[in-house]
Steps between C-alpha positions, in 0.01 A plus 500: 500500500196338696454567881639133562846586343473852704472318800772265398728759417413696883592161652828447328584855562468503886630139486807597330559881519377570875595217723863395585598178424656411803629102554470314865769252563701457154681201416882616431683174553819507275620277279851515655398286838339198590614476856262557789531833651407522866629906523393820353594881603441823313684815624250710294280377232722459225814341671503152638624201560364118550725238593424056555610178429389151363806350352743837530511823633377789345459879507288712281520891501252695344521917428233569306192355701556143401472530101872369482701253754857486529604153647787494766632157542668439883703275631334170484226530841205471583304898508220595702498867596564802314500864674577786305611753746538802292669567083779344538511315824346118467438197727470083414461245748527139474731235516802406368631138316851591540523555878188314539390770730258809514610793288428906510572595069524841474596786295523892504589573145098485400558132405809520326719319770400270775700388773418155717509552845518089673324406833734192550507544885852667481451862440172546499203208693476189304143433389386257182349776305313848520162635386461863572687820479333800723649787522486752798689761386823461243712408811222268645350157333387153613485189319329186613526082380592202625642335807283817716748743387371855468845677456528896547776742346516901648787602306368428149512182437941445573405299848188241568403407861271226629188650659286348796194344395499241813679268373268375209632279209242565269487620174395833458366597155327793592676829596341857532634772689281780543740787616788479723358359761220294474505194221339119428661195419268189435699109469391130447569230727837392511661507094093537351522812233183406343264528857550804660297524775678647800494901557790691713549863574768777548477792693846567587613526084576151476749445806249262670191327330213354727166221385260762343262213391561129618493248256175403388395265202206779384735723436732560176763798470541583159652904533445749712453899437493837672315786446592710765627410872225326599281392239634227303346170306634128463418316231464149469198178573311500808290200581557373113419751360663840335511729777616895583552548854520856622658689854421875589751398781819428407421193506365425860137377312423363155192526349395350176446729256437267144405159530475334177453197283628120679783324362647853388765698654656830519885511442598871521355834533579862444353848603597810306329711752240459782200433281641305181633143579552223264552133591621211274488103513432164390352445110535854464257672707528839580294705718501887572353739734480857511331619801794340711370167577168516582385362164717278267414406100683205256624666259466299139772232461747542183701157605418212717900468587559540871591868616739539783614861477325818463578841521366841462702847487219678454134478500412459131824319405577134652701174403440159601748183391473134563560164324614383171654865494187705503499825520175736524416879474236699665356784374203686669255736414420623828444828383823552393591483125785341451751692285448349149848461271344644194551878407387745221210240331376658218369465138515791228337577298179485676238436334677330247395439103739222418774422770595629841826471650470357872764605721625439849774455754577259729775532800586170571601197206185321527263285310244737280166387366320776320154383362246716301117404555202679342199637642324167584806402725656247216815463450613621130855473525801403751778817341788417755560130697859502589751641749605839460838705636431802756423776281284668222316310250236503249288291280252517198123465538369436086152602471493483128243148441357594837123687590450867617432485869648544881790234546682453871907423548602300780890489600578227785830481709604283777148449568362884447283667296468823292235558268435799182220551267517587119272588240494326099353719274413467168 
């Protein structure tokens, strides 16, 4: 072997066997939806739930981190918001086509049941439709929509009052309530959904809602987050362009803290913690920070379809959905290593004179692609391309009409990577 097929061999080796392979935003859209979905929330990273509309209703649940969707079809509405309050305990906004009126769908059987719960102006304040779901505490939630209603329940959701916000009759699309007191609510003009440029705040927990930020056309509301009492982000357009506006205040100033490309904006953002925020928008973009908004990065695109929801249980893990049904995956390296679903890869025996038996185990059904290359990073032969059941499984390497030498295994899952050398001799 000549020094160039040494160094080849090095190169594949610390290519393969000593860096993770760890995706950024993954494309998991299934094949089960089409609808747009403006709503995603994961309790933990495996289970979730998105939830839209285009022509119908729908509700997707995930458990296992997005690899399979179950689809939930509602009564025929129009869904917006989706808060997942805890395992079994579930919240859907929107609005409903047979009382033509704003509608709470919920469910505390872990998505098993759901209940409709009408805003019709009898029982509960009449209002065209809702957007949000915050919860306060699991007695304590708003919801915001149409007709200026941001309705309030303190007994868990069996009662809905009218709050003050001064008598506005805007739409408010934007709802985020920081703890149980303080909380933003951002509206178009009049029955505008699409232009939200208007900013009011709480400080009372929602009893009484006062003009934060006048209306202005630089602005754009897109979402809003928290990090902690005081520090919090809104994401949106500001002057035309894609824009992250940040308060160390509660609110009382707004700095920018991202300004980006023109014609682009922002449509929601998410912080796992006080350093790692992620934003998503129009085309696709995605940006990130991890020093807590004093620097912001695009992240590469994986779709050019509009992204209206994103959300991030933890730091390394996130989920983003949007139009045409598209749902995305983030996984970061950011010096954690995520957990990879492939166990016990081995190969005996090793070295090897004819064939060597490759084994591994995976803990999730998945799609496996096991590939064998040899020392100059070639492929010589794809040994498994197919879906596999949770499990133990092996597979036959044939070194018979091969040459002597170093050859590497590579076994891919869900987007990660495990690697294994063997050794031909003859």
């Amino acid at each position: 072997m000549n020094i160039d097929r040494i160094l080849l061999c090095l190169t594949l080796y610390f290519v393969f066997g000593a860096l993770p392979s760890i995706a950024q935003w993954q494309d998991i859209t299934p094949d089960n939806n089409s609808e747009n979905l403006y709503g995603v929330d994961f309790l933990d990273e495996q289970l979730g739930y998105a939830v839209g509309w285009t022509s119908q209703a729908v509700i997707l649940k995930t458990e296992d981190g997005g690899q399979n969707w179950l689809k939930i079809e509602p009564p025929q509405s129009f869904i917006f918001g989706i808060e997942v309050q805890n395992e079994n305990d579930v919240f859907v906004t929107g609005y409903s086509f047979q009382h033509q009126c704003g509608m709470l769908y919920r469910s505390t059987s872990k998505g098993n049941k759901w209940e409709q719960v009408i805003f019709d102006g009898q029982q509960n304040p009449f209002t065209f439709g809702f957007y949000n779901y915050e919860a306060v505490d699991e007695n304590t939630a708003l919801m915001s929509g149409y007709q200026g209603l941001i309705a309030k329940t303190t007994d868990g959701g069996s009662t809905w009052y009218k709050t003050d916000n001064g008598g506005s009759a805007d739409c408010f699309r934007v709802l985020k309530m920081v703890d149980d007191k303080l909380g933003f609510a951002a509206c178009g003009e009049g029955q505008d959904f699409q232009y939200i440029n208007k900013l009011y705040r709480t400080t009372d927990g929602g009893e009484s809602w006062h003009v934060n930020l006048e209306r202005s056309t630089s602005n754009f509301f897109g979402h809003l987050d928290f990090v902690n009492s005081t520090t919090g982000y809104f994401f949106g357009a500001y002057n035309g362009k894609m824009a992250v506006m940040k308060t160390t205040d509660a609110g009382d100033n707004w700095t920018e803290s991202y300004l980006g490309a023109e014609g682009n904006f922002l449509l929601c953002g998410s912080f796992a913690d006080e350093m790692n925020g992620y934003a998503v928008g129009s085309g696709g973009i995605t940006i990130k920070t991890t020093d807590g908004g004093v620097t912001w990065s695009e992240i590469p695109k994986v779709t050019s379809e509009a992204l209206l929801w994103v959300d991030f249980p933890k730091a390394e893990t996130g989920y983003a959905v949007g139009v045409n049904g598209t749902i995305l995956k983030y996984n970061s390296a950011t010096g954690v290593e995520e957990k990879l679903p492939i166990d016990g890869l081995k190969s005996y025996p090793n070295p090897f004179f004819n064939d060597t038996e490759i084994k591994f185990e995976i803990s999730v059904e998945a799609e496996v692609k096991l590939e064998v290359f040899d020392s100059s990073g070639d492929l010589v032969e794809i040994l498994v391309d197919a879906r596999h059941g949770k499990g133990s499984h092996s597979v036959v390497f044939d070194g018979m009409n091969k040459p002597a030498g170093l050859y590497f295994y590579k076994i891919e899952i869900n987007d990660k990577i495990k690697t294994g050398k063997i050794f031909l001799i003859k």
